[in-house]
C-alpha positions as MATLAB code, in Angstrom:
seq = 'XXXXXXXXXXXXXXXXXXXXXXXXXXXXXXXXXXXXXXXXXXXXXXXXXXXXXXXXXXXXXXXXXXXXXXXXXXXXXXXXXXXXXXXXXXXXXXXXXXXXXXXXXXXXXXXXXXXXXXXXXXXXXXXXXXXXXXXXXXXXXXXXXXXXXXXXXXXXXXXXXXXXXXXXXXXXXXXXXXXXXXXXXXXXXXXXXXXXXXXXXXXXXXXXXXXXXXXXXXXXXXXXXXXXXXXXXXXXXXXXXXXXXXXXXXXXXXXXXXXXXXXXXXXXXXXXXXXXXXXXXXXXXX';
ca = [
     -36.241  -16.249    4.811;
     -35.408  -17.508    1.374;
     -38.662  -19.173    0.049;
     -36.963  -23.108   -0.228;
     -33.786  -24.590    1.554;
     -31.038  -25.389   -0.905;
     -30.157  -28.907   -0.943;
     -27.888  -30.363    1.757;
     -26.691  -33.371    2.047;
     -25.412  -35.751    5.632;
     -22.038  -36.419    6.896;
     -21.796  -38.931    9.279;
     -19.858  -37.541   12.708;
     -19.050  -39.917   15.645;
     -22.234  -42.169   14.697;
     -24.828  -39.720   13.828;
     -25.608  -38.167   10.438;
     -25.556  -34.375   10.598;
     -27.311  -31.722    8.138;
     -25.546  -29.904    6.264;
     -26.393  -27.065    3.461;
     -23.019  -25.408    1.561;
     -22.924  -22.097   -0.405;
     -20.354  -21.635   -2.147;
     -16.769  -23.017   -2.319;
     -14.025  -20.783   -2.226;
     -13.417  -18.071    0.529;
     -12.971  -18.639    3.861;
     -14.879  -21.541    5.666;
     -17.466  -19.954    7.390;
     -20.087  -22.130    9.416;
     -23.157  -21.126   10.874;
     -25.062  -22.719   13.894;
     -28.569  -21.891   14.803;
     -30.264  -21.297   18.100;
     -32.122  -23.791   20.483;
     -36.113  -22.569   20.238;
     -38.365  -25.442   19.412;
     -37.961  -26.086   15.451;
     -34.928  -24.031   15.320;
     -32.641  -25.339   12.058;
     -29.438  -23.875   10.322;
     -32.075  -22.786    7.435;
     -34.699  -21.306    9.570;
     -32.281  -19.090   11.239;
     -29.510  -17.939    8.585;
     -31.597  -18.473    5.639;
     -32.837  -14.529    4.956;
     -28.630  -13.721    5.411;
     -27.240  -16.847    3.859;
     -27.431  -15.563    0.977;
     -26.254  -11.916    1.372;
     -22.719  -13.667    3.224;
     -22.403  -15.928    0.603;
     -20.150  -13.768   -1.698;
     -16.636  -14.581   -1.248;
     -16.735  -17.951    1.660;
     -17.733  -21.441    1.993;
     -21.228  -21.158    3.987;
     -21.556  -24.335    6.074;
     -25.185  -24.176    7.368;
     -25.169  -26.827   10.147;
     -28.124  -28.438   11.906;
     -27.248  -29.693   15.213;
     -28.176  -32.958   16.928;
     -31.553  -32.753   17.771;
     -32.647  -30.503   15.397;
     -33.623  -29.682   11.827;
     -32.815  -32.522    9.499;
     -29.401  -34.224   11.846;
     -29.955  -36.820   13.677;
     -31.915  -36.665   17.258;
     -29.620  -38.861   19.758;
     -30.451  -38.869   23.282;
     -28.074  -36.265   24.946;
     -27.146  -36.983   28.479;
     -23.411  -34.760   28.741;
     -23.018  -31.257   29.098;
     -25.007  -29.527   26.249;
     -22.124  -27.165   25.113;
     -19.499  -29.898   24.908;
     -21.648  -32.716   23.433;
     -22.316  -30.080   20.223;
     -18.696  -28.677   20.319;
     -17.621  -32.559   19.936;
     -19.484  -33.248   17.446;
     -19.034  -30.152   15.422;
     -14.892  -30.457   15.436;
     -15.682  -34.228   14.073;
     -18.051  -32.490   11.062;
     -14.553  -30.055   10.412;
     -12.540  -32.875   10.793;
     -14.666  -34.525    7.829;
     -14.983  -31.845    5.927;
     -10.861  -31.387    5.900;
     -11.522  -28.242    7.389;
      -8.573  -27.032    9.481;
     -10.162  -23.397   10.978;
     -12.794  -21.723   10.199;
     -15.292  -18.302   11.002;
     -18.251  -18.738   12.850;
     -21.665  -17.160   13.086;
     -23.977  -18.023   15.408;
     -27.054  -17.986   17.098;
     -27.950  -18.386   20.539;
     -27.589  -21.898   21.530;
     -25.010  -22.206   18.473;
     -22.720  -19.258   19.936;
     -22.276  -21.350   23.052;
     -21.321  -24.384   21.199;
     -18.758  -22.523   19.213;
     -17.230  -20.914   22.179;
     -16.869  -23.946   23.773;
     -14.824  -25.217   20.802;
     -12.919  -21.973   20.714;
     -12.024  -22.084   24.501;
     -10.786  -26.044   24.013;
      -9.575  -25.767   20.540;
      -8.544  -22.289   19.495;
      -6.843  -23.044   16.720;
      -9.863  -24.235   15.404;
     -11.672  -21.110   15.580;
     -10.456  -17.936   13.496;
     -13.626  -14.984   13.923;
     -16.571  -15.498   16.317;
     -19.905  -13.924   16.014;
     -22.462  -14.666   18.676;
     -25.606  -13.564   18.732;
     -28.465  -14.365   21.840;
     -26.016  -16.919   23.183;
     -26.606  -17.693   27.434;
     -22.633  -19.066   27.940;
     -22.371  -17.786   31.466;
     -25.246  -17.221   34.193;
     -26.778  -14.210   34.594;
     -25.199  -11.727   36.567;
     -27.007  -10.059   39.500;
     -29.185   -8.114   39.457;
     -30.638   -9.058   35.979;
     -33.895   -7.918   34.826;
     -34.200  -11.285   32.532;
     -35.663  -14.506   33.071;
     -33.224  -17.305   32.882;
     -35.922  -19.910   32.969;
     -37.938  -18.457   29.936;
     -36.284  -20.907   27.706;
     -37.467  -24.042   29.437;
     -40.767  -22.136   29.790;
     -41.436  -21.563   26.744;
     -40.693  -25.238   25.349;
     -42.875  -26.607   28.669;
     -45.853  -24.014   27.227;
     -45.249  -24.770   23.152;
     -45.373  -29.100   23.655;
     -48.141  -28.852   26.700;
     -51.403  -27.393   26.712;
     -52.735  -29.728   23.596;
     -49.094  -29.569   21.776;
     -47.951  -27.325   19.186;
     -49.913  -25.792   16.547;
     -48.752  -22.970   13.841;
     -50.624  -20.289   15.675;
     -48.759  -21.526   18.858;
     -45.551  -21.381   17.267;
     -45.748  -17.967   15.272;
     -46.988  -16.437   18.646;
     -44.136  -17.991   20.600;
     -41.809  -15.991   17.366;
     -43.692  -12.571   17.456;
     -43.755  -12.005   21.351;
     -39.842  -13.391   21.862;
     -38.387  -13.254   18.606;
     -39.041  -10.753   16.553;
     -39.533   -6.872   18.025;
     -41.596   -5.954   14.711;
     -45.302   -6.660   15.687;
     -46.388   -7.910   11.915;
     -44.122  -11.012   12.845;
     -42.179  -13.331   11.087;
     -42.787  -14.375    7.134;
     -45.307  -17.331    7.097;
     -42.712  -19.820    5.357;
     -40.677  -19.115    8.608;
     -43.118  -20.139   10.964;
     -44.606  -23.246    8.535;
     -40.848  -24.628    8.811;
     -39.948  -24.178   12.572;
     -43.292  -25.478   12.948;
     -42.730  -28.228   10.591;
     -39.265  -29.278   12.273;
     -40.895  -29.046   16.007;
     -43.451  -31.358   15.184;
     -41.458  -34.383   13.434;
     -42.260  -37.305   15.532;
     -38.476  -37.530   17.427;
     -39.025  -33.786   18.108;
     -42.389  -34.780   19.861;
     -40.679  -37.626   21.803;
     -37.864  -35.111   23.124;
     -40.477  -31.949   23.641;
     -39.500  -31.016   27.264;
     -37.731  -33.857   28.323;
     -34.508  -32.024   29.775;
     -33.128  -35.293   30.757;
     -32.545  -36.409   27.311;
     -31.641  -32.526   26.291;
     -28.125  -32.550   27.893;
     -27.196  -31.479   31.362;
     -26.860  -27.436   31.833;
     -22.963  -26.119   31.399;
     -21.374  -23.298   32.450;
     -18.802  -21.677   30.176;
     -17.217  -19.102   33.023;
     -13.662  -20.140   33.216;
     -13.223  -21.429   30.016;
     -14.049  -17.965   28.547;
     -10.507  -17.443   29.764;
      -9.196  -19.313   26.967;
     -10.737  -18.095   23.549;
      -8.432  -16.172   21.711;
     -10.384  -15.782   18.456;
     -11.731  -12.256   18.307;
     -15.466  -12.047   18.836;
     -18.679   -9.723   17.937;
     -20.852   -9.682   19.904;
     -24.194   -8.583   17.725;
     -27.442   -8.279   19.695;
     -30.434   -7.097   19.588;
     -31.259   -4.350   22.356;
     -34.900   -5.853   22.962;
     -33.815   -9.360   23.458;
     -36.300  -11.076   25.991;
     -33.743  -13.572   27.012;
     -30.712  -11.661   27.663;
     -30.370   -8.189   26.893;
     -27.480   -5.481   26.735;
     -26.859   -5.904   30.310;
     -26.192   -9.640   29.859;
     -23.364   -8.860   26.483;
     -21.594   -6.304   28.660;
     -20.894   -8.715   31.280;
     -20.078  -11.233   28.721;
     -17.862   -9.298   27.046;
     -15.825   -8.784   30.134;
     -15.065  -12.736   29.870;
     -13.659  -12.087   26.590;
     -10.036  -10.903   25.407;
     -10.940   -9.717   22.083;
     -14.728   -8.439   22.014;
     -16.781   -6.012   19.944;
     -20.012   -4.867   20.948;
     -22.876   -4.114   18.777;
     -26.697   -3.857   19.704;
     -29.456   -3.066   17.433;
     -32.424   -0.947   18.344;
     -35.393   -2.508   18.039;
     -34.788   -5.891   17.060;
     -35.365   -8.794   19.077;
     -33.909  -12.049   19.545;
     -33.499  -12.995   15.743;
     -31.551  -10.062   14.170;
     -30.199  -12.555   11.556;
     -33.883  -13.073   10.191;
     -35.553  -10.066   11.366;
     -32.882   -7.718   10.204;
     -31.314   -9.643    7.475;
     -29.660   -6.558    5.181;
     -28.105   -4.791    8.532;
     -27.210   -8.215   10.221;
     -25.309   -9.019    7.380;
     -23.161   -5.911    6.833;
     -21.881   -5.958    9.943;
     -21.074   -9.725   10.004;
     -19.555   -9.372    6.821;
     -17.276   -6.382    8.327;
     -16.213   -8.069   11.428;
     -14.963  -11.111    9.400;
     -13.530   -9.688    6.338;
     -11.494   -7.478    8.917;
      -9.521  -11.061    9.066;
      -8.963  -11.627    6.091;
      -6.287  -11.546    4.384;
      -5.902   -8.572    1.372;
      -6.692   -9.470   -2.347;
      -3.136   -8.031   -2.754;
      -1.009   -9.481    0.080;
];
């Protein structure tokens, strides 16, 4: 991860002030959303490939409710619809009619939710991690390791940085030296604010679980599916059966890489991102 966040600024969205960080200004709009692991951010997860995607779009980094600098409302609706809402309001201010999405785990969720209700809002899709569907049977995953995890990090005396770069190197990241300290001082940082405290594991005030089966049916936008092979949560088995719900679907899975091939595999993460989108756009000379 870069060493320091670039400055962002907050755009108020249906009542709540989200987070925003912007690179560059011409190219396609491009926003990224970040995953849903305690003292996940936009800036924690995209910031070692922010800048390598940069060249040639309008990077939206965008922290969701709840998280990094945005607001932390109580969420009480479906997860996946509450974020989709609020994220069409944040292109809505930002005069953005359609834009490319990259996204990690709880953020590809939100953004196919969006696409499947509001495809013309959506141009390419890459998700990375996401859980939109149930598991299919049998699955050698654990579909409750994410509610684990946050129960373990907030209980047992709270969170500390060794709790939280342990959490990273045994789900997160396959290589065993871990991830870079500024990484874990950050997600650590952001887990710990006092709001983030309040929420910890209170699922209640989390938003209610949502199933995105049938409305899989109705995204259009072409997706990529980029994963990483050793993914604790949901591995290859998981993407081929999501990819099934999809019209227009690429696979690609990376050996030995974990959860977090955005941060742990910034260089390769970003080449093929930057493939699968420019394949969209439209020639210099057209």
């Amino acid at each position: 991860m870069a060493a320091e966040a670039p400055s962002g600024r907050w755009i108020e969205v249906r009542g709540l002030g989200l987070h925003v960080i912007e690179l560059g200004t011409r190219g396609t709009p491009t926003v990224l959303l970040h995953g849903g692991g305690p003292g996940c951010s936009a800036w924690t997860d995209f910031g070692a490939a922010a800048g390598l995607l940069a060249e040639g779009r309008r990077l939206i980094l965008v922290d969701l409710p709840q998280y990094g600098d945005s607001d932390s409302p109580d969420i009480t609706e479906p997860l996946f619809s509450f974020h989709a809402t609020q994220l069409l309001g944040l292109l809505d201010a930002l005069g953005i009619g359609r834009a490319d999405f990259v996204c990690q785990s709880l953020g590809g969720s939100v953004a196919l939710r969006l696409a499947s209700a509001h495809p013309d809002r959506v141009g390419r899709l890459v998700v990375t991690g996401s859980q939109p569907i149930p598991p299919s049977e049998p699955n050698p995953h654990d579909a409750s390791l994410a509610s684990r995890i946050r129960g373990e990090y907030y209980g047992n005396g709270g969170p500390s940085p060794d709790k939280m770069r342990a959490l990273m190197t045994r789900l997160e990241w396959y290589d065993p030296a871990g991830p870079p300290p500024e990484t874990v001082a950050l997600r650590y940082a952001y887990s710990t604010s006092p709001r983030a405290l309040e929420l910890g594991t209170d699922h209640s005030r989390r938003g209610t679980p949502e199933d995105l089966t049938e409305g899989l049916a109705q995204v259009v936008a072409p997706v990529l599916l980029l994963w990483g092979a050793n993914d604790p949560f949901c591995g290859p088995d998981y993407v081929l059966a999501l990819a099934e719900r999809l019209s227009r679907v690429d696979v690609s899975v990376l050996g030995q890489t974990s959860h977090h091939p955005g941060e742990e595999r910034p260089a390769h993460y970003a080449r093929l991102v930057d493939a699968f989108l420019t394949e969209g756009s439209p020639s210099p000379h057209s």
